[in-house]
C-alpha positions as a printed NumPy array, in Angstrom:
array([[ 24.567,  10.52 , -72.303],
       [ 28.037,  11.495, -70.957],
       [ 28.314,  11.684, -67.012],
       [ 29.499,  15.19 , -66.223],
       [ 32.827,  15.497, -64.294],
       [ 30.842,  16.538, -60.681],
       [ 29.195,  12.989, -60.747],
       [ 32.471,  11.216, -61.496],
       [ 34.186,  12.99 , -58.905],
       [ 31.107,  11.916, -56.858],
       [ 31.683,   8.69 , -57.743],
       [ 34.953,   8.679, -57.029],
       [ 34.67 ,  10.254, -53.484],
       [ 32.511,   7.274, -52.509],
       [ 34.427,   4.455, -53.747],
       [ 37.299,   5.739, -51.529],
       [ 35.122,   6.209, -48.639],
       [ 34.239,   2.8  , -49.468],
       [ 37.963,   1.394, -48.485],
       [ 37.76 ,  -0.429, -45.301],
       [ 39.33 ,   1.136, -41.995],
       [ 42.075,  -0.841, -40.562],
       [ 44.577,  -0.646, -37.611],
       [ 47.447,  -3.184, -37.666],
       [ 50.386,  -3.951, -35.237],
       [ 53.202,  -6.128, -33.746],
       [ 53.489,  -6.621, -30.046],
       [ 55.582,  -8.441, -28.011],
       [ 54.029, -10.914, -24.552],
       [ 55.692, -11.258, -22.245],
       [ 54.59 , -15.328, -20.464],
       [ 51.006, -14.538, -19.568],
       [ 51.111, -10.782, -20.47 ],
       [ 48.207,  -8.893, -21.362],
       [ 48.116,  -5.99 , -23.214],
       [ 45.432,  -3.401, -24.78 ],
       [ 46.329,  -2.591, -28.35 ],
       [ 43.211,  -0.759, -29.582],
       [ 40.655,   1.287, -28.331],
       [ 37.897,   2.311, -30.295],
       [ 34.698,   4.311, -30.998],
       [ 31.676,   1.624, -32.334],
       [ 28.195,   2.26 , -33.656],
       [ 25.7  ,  -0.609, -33.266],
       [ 24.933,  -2.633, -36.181],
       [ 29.098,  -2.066, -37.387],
       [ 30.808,  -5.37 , -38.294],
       [ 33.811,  -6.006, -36.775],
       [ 37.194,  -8.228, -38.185],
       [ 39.717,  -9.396, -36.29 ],
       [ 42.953, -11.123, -37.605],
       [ 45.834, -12.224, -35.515],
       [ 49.132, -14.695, -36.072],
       [ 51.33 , -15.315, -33.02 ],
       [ 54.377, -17.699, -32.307],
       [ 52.697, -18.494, -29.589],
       [ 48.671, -19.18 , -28.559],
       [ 47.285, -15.884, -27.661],
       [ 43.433, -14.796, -26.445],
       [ 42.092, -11.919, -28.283],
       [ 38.986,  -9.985, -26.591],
       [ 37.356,  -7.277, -27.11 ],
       [ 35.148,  -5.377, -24.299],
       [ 32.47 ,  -2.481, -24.348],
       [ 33.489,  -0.348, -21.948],
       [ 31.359,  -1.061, -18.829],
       [ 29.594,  -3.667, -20.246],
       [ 32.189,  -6.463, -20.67 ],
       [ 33.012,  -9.112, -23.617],
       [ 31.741,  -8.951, -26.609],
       [ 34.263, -11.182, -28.766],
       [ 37.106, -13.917, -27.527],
       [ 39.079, -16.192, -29.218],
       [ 42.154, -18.426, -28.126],
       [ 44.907, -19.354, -30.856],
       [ 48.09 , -18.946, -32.833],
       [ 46.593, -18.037, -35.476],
       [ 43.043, -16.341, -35.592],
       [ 40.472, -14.494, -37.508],
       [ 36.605, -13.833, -36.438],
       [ 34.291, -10.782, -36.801],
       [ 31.723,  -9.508, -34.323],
       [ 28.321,  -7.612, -35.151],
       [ 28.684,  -4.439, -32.668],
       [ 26.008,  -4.699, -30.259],
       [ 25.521,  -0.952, -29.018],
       [ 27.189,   2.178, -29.343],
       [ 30.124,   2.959, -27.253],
       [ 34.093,   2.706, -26.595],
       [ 35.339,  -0.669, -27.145],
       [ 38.784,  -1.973, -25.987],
       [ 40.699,  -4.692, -27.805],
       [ 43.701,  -6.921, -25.623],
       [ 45.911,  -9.923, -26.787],
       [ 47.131, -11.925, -23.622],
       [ 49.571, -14.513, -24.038],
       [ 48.517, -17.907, -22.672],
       [ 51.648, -20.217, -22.631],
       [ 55.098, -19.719, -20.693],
       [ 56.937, -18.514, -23.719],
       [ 57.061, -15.176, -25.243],
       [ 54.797, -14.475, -27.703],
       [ 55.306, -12.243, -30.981],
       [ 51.959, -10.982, -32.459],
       [ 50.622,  -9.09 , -35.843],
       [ 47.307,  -8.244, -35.673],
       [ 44.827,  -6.711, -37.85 ],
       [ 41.153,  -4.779, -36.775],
       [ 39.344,  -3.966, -39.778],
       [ 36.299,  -1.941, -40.245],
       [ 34.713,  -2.729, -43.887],
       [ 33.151,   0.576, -44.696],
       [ 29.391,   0.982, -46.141],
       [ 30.908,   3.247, -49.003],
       [ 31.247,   0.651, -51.711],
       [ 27.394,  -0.74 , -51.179],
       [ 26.746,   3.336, -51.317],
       [ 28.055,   3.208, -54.854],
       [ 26.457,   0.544, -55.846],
       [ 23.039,   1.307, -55.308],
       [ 24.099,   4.701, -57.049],
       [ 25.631,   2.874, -59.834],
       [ 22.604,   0.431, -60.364]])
C-alpha cells in the first residue's frame, strides 16, 4: 500500500511543527544589574528549558505575571526546566550577582508536542 502524497505532506507538516520553539540571546550586566530578556505567553501543563553560560554567576528567574516565581537558579553556567503551572504571561530576568560585569548567552526552549503527534500517527 503506497501512502498518497496528502498524507506525506501531512506527515511532513507535523514533524516540523514538531521542532522545538526557542529564543536565544547575549546580554551584557552591568555589577548587580538586572535585566528582563523574555516575556512570554504559557499554557499550563507546557515544559519549560532554560540554558544559560555567563563569565560571571548570574540568577535566572522566571515570574507569572502577578503571581511571582516560578523557576530560579544561581550560576555561571546553568540549565533547568520548569512544568508551567497555569496559564498566563511569564517574564524571564538574568541579574548579575558579583561586582564584575557579566556577559551572558542564554537559551528558552519550548519542546513542541508535534513530534509525539507523529508518532502516535506513525504507530
Amino acid at each position: 500500500m503506497r501512502a498518497s502524497p496528502l498524507a506525506v505532506a501531512l506527515l511532513v507538516g507535523l514533524a516540523l511543527a514538531g521542532i522545538a520553539a526557542a529564543e536565544s540571546s547575549t546580554v551584557t550586566l552591568s555589577s548587580f544589574e538586572r535585566q528582563e530578556v523574555l516575556t512570554l505567553s504559557l499554557k499550563a501543563g507546557e515544559t519549560v528549558e532554560v540554558d544559560w553560560d555567563g563569565t560571571t554567576a548570574v540568577e535566572f528567574t522566571v515570574d507569572r505575571s502577578g503571581d511571582g516565581e516560578v523557576f530560579s537558579q544561581t550560576g555561571q553556567i546553568g540549565h533547568g526546566s520548569f512544568t508551567v503551572p497555569t496559564d498566563g504571561t511569564y517574564v524571564f530576568r538574568i541579574r548579575n550577582t558579583s561586582f564584575a560585569p557579566a556577559i551572558v548567552t542564554w537559551t528558552v526552549t519550548r519542546p513542541s508536542a508535534g513530534v509525539w503527534i507523529l508518532a502516535a500517527l506513525v504507530a
